[in-house]
N, CA, C and O atoms as a DFTB+ gen file, in Angstrom:
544 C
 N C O
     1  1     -33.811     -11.352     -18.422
     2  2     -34.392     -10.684     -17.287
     3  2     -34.981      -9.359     -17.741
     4  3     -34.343      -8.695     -18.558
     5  1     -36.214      -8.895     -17.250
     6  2     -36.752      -7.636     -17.644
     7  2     -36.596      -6.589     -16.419
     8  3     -36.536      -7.015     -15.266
     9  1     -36.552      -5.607     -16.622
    10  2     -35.798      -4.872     -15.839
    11  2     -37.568      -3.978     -15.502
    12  3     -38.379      -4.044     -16.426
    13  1     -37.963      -3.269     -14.275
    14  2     -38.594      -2.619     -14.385
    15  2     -38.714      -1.131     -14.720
    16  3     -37.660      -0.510     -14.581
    17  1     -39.651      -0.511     -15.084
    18  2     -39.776       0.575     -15.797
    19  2     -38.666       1.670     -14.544
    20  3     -37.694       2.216     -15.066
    21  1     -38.815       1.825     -13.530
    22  2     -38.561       2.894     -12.463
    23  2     -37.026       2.581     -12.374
    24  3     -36.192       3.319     -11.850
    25  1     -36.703       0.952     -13.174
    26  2     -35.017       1.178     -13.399
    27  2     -33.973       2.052     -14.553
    28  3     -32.886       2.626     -14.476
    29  1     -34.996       1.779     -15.644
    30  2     -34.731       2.804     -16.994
    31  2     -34.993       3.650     -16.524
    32  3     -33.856       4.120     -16.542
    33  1     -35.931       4.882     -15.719
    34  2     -35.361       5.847     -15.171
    35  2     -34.189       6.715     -14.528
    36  3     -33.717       7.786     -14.908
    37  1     -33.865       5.901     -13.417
    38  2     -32.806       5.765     -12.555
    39  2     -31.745       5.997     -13.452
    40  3     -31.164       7.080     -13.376
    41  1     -31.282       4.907     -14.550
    42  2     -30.175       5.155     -15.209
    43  2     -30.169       6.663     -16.093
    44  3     -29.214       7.374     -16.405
    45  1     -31.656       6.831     -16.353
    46  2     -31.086       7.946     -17.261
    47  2     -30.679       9.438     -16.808
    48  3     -29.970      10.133     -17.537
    49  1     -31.181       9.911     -15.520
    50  2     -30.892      10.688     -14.894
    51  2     -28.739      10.873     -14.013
    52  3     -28.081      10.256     -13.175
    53  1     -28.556      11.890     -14.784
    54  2     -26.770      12.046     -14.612
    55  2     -26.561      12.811     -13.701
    56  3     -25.444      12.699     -13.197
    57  1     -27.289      13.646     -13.238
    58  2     -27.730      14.715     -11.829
    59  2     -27.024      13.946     -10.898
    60  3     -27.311      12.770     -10.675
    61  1     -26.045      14.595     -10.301
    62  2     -25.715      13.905      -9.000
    63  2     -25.843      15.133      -7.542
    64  3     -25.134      16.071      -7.907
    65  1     -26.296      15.405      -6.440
    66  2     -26.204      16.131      -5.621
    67  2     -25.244      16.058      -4.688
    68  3     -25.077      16.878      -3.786
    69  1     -24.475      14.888      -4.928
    70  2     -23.486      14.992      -3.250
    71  2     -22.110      15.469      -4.120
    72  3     -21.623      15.044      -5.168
    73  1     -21.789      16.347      -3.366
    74  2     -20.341      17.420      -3.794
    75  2     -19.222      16.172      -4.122
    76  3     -18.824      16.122      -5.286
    77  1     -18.832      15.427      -3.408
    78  2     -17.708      14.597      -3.667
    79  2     -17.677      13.678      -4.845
    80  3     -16.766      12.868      -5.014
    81  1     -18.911      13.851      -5.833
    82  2     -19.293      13.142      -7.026
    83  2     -18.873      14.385      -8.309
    84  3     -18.508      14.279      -9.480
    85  1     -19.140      15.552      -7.400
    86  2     -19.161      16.373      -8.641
    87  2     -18.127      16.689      -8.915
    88  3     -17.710      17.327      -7.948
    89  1     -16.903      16.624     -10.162
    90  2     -15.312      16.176     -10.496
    91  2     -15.360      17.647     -10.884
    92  3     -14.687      18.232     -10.035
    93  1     -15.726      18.316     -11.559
    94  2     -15.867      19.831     -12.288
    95  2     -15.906      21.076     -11.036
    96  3     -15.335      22.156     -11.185
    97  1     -16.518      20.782     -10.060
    98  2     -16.958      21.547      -9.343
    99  2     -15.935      21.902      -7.890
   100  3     -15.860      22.930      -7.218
   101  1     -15.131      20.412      -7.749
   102  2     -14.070      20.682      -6.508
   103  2     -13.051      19.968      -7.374
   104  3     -13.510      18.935      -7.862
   105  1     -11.659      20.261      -7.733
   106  2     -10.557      19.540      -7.910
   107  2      -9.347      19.588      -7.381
   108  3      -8.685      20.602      -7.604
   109  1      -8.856      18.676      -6.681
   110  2      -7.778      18.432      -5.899
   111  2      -6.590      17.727      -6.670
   112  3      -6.480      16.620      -7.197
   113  1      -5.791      18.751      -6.534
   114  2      -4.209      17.474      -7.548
   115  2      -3.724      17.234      -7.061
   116  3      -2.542      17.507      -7.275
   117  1      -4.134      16.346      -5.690
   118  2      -3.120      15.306      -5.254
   119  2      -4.509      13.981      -5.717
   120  3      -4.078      12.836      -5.858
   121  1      -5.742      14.150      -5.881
   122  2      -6.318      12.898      -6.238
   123  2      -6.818      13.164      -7.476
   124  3      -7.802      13.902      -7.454
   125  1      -6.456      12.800      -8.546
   126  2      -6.316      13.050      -9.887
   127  2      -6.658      12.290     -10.177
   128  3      -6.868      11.489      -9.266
   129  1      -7.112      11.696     -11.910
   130  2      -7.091      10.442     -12.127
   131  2      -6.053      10.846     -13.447
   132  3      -6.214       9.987     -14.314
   133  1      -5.293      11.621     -13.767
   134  2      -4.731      11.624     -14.533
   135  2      -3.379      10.614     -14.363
   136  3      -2.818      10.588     -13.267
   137  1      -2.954       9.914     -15.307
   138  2      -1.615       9.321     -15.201
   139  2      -0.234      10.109     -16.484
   140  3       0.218       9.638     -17.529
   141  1       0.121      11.699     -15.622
   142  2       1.718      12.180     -16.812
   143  2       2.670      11.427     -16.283
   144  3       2.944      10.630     -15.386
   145  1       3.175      12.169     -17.467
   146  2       5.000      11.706     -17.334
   147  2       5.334      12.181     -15.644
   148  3       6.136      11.627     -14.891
   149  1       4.728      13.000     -15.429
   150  2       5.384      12.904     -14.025
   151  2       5.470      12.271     -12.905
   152  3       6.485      11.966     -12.279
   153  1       3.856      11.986     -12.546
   154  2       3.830      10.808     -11.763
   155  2       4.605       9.380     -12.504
   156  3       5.152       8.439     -11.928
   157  1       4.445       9.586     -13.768
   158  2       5.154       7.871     -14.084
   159  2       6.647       7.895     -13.381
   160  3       7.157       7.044     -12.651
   161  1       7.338       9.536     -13.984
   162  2       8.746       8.734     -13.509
   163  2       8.829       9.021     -12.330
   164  3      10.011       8.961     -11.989
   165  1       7.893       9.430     -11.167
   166  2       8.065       9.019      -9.714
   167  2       8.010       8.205      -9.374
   168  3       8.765       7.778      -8.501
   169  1       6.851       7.421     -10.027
   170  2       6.307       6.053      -9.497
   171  2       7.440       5.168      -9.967
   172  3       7.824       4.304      -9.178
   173  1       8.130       5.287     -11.362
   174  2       8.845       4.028     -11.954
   175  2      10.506       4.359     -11.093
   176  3      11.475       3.600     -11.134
   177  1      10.443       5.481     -10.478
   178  2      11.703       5.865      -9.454
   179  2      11.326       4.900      -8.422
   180  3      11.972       3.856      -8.504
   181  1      10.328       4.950      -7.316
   182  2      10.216       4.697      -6.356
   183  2      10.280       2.525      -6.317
   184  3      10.838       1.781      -5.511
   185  1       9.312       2.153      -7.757
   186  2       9.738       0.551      -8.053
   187  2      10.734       0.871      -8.044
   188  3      10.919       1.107      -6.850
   189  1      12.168       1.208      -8.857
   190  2      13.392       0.829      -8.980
   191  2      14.412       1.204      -7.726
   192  3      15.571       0.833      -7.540
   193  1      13.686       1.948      -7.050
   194  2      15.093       2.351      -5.570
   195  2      14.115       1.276      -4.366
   196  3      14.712       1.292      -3.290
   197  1      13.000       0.513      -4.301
   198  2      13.029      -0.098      -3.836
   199  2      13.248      -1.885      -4.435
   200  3      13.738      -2.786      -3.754
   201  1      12.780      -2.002      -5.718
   202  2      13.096      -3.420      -6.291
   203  2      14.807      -3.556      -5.984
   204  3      15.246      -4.590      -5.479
   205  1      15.557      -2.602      -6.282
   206  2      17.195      -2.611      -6.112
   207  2      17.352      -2.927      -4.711
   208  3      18.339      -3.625      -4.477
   209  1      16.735      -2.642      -3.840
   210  2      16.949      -3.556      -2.208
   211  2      17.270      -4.928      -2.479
   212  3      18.217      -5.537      -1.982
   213  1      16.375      -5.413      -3.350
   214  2      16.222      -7.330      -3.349
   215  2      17.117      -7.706      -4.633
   216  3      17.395      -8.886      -4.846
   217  1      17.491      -6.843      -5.347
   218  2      17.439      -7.500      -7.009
   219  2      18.765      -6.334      -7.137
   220  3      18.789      -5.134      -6.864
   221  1      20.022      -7.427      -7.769
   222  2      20.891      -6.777      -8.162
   223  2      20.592      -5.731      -9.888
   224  3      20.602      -6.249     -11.004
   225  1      20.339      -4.113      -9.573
   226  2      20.198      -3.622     -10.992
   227  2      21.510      -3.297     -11.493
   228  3      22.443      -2.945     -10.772
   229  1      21.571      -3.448     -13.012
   230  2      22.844      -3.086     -13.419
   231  2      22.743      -1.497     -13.454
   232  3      21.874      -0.876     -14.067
   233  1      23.568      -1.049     -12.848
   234  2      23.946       1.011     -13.073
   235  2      22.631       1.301     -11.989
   236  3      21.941       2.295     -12.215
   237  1      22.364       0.602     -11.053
   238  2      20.990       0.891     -10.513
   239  2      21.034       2.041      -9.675
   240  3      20.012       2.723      -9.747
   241  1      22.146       2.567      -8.701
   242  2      22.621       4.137      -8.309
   243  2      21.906       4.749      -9.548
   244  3      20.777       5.238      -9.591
   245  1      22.825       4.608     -10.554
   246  2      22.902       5.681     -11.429
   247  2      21.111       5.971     -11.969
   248  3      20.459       7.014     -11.921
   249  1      20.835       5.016     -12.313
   250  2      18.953       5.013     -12.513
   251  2      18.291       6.090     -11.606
   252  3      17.797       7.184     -11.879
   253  1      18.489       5.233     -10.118
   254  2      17.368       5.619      -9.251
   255  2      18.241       7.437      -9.158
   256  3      17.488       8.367      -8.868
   257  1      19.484       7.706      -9.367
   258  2      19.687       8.785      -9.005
   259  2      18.739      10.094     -10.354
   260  3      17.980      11.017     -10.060
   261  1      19.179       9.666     -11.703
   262  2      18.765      10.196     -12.962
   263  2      17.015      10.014     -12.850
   264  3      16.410      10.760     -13.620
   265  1      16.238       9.201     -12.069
   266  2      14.966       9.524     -11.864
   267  2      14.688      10.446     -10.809
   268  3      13.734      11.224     -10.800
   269  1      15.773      10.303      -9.702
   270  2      14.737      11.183      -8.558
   271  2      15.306      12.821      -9.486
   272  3      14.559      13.800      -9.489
   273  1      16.583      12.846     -10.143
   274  2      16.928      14.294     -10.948
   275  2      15.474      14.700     -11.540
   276  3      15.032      15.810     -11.246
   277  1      14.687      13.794     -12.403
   278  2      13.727      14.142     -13.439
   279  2      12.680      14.474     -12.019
   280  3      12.105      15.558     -11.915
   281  1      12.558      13.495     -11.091
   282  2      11.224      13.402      -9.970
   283  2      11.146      15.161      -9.244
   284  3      10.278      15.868      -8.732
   285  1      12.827      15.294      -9.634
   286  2      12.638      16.938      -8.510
   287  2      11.975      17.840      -9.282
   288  3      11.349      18.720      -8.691
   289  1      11.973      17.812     -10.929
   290  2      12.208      18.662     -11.832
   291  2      10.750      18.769     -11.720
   292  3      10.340      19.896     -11.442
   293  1       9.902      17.870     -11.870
   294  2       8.591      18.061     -12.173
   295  2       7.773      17.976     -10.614
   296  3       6.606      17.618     -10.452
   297  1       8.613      18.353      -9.684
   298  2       8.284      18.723      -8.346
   299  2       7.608      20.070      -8.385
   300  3       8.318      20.894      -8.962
   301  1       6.180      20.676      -7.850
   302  2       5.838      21.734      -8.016
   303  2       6.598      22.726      -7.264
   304  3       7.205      22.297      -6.283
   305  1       6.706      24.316      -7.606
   306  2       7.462      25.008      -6.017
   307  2       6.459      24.936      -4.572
   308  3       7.107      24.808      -3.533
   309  1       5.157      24.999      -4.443
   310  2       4.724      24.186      -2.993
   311  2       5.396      23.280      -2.792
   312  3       5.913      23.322      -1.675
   313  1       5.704      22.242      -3.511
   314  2       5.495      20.783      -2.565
   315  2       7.268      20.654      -2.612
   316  3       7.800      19.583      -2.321
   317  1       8.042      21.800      -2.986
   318  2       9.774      21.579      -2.705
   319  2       9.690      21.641      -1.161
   320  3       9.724      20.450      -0.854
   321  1       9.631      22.106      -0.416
   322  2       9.899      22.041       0.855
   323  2       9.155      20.783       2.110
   324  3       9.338      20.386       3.261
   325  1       8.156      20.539       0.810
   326  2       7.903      18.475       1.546
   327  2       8.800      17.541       1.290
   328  3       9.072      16.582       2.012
   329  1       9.415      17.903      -0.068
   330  2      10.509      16.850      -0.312
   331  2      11.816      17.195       0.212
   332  3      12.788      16.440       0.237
   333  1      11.773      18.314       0.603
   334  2      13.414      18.500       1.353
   335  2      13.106      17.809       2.720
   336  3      13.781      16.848       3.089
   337  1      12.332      18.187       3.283
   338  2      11.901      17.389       4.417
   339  2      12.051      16.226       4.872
   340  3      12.667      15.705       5.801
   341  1      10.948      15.699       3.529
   342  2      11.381      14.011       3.291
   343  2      12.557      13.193       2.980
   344  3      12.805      12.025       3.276
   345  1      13.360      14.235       2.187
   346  2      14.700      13.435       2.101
   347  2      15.555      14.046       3.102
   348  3      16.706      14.418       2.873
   349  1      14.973      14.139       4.197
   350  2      16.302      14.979       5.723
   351  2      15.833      13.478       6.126
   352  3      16.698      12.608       6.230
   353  1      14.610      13.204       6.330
   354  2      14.017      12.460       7.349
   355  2      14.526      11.188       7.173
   356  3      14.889      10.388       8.035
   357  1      14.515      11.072       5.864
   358  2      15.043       9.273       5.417
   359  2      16.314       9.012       5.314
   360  3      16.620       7.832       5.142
   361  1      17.431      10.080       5.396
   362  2      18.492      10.003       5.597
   363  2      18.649       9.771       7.175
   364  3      19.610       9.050       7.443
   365  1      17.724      10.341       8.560
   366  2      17.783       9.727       9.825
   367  2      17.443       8.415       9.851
   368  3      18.249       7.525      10.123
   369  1      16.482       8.266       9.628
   370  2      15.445       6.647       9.502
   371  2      15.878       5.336       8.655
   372  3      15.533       4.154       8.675
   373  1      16.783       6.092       7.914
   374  2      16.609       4.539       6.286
   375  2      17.764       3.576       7.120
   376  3      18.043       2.489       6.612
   377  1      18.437       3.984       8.413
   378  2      19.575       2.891       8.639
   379  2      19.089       2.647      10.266
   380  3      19.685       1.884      11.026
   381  1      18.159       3.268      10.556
   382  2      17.674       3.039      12.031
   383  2      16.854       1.696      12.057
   384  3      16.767       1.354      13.237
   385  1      16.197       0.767      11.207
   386  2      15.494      -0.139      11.486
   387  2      16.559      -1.775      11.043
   388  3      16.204      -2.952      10.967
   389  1      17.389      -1.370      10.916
   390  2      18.548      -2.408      10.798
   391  2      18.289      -3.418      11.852
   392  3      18.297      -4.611      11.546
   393  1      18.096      -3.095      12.877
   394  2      18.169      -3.978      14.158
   395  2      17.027      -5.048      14.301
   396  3      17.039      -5.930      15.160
   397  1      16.056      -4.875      13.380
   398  2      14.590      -6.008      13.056
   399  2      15.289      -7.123      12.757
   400  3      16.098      -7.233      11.836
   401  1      14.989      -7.915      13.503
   402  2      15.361      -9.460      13.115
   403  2      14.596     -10.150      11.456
   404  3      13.476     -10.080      10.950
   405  1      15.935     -10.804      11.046
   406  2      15.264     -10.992       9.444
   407  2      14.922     -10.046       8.250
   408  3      15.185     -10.227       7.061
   409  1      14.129      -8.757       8.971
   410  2      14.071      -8.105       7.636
   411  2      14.150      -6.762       7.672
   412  3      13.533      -5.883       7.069
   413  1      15.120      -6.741       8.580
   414  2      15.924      -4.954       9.012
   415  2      16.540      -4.908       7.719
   416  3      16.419      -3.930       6.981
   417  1      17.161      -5.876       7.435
   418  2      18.399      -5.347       6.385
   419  2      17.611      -4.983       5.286
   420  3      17.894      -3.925       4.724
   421  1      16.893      -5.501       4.967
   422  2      15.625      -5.180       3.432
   423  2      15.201      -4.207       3.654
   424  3      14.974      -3.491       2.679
   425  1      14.938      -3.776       4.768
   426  2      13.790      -2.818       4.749
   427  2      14.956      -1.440       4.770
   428  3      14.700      -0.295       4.399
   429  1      16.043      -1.858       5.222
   430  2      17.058      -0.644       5.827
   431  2      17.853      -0.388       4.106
   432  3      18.524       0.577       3.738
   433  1      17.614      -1.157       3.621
   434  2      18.054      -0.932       1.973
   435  2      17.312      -0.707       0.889
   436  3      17.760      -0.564      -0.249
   437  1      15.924      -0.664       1.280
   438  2      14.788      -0.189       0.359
   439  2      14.591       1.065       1.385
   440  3      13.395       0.916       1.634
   441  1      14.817       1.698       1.805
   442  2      15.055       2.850       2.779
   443  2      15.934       3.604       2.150
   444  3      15.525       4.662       1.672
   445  1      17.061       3.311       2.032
   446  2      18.572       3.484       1.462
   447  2      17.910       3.756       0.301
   448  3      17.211       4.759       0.159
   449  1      18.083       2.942      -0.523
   450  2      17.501       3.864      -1.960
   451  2      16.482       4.814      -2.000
   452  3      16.781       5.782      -2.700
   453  1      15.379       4.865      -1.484
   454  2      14.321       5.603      -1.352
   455  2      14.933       7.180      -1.444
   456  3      14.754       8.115      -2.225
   457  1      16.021       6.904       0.172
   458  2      16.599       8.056       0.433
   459  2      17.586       8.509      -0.762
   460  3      17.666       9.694      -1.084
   461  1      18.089       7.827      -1.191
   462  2      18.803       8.401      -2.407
   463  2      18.402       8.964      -3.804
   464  3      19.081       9.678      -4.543
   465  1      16.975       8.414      -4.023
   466  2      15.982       8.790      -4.528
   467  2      15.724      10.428      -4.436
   468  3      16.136      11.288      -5.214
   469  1      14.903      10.594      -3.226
   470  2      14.574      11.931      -2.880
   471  2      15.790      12.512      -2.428
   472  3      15.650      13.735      -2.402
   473  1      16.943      12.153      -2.056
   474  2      18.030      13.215      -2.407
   475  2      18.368      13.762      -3.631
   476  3      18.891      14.862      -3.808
   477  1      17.884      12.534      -4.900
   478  2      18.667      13.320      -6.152
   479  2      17.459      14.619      -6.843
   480  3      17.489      15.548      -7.650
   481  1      16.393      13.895      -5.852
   482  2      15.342      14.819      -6.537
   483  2      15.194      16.548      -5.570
   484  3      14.750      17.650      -5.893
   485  1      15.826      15.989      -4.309
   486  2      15.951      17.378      -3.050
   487  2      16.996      18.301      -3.768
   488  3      16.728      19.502      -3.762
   489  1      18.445      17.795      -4.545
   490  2      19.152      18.681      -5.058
   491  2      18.744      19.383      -6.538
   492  3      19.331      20.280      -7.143
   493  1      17.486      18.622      -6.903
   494  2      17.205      19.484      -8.039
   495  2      16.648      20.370      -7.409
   496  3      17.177      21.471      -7.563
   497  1      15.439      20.334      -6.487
   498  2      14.596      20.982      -6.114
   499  2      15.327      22.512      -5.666
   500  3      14.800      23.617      -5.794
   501  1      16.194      22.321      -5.311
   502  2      17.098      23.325      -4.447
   503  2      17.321      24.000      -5.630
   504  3      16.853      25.137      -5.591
   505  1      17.996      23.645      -6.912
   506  2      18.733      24.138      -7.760
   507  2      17.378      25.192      -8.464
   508  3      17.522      26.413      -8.539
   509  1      16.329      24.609      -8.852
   510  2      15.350      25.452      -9.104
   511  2      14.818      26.493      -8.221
   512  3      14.603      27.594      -8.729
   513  1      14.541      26.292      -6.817
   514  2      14.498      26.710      -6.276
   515  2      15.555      28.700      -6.021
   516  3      15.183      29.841      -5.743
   517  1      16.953      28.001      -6.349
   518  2      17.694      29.035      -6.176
   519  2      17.483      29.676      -7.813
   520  3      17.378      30.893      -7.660
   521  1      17.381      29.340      -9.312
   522  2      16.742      29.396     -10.309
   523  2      15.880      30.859     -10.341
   524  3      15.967      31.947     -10.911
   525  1      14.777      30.022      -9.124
   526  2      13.185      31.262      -8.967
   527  2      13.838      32.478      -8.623
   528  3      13.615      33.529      -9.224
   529  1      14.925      32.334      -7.337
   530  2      14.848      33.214      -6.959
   531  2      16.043      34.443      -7.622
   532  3      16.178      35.633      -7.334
   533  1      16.942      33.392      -8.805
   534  2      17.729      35.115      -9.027
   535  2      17.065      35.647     -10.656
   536  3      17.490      36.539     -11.390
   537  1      15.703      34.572     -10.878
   538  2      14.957      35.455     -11.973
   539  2      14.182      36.790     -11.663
   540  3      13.545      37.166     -10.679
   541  1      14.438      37.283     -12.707
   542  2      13.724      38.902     -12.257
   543  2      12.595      39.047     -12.631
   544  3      11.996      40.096     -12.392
């Protein structure tokens, strides 16, 4: 296929004008494309305190607890007081949907870990937190 001339143009021009193209010019770190260690061991926290709902893990407490520890650590100080939040909230909620026919109990135990999750990561958060504040 031959392509016309006004298409080899098109491609060669890298100019973009609409702001939400331009990556240098606005950056937001909650939409990143980076993949650290930090998001990994949130993300590989959040598979294992919910896969442990369905799937017996061996030491699987102990896992999901030693990830949400690392998940608090690399918690920024903004975003500590979203995750204290979040782990108040899922400690109300993670046993309230029990009553769903069929798949309360799954969901009320991938809840359950979740919440135990962001608790182990809410008591780091705290611990740093108190950390900031008796550095001088």
């Amino acid at each position: 296929m031959i392509l016309p001339p006004q298409h080899a143009v098109l491609r060669k021009t890298k100019e973009c004008s609409f702001p939400h193209q331009n990556k240098n010019k606005y950056k937001n770190k909650y939409k990143g494309n980076n993949m650290g260690v930090d998001k990994i061991v949130k993300l590989v926290g959040v598979i294992v305190a919910v896969v442990g709902a369905f799937v017996a893990i061996p030491y699987g407490a102990a896992l999901v607890a030693l990830l949400g520890i690392a998940g608090g650590w690399f918690t920024e100080a903004e975003d500590r007081q979203r995750l204290l939040i979040g782990a108040l909230t899922l400690i109300a909620v993670s046993s309230s949907l029990g009553a769903i026919p069929a798949v309360g109990e799954y969901i009320s135990t991938a809840l359950g870990g979740l919440s135990g999750l962001l608790n182990a990561a809410a008591a780091t958060a705290i611990v740093l937190g108190v950390v900031d504040r008796l550095k001088p």
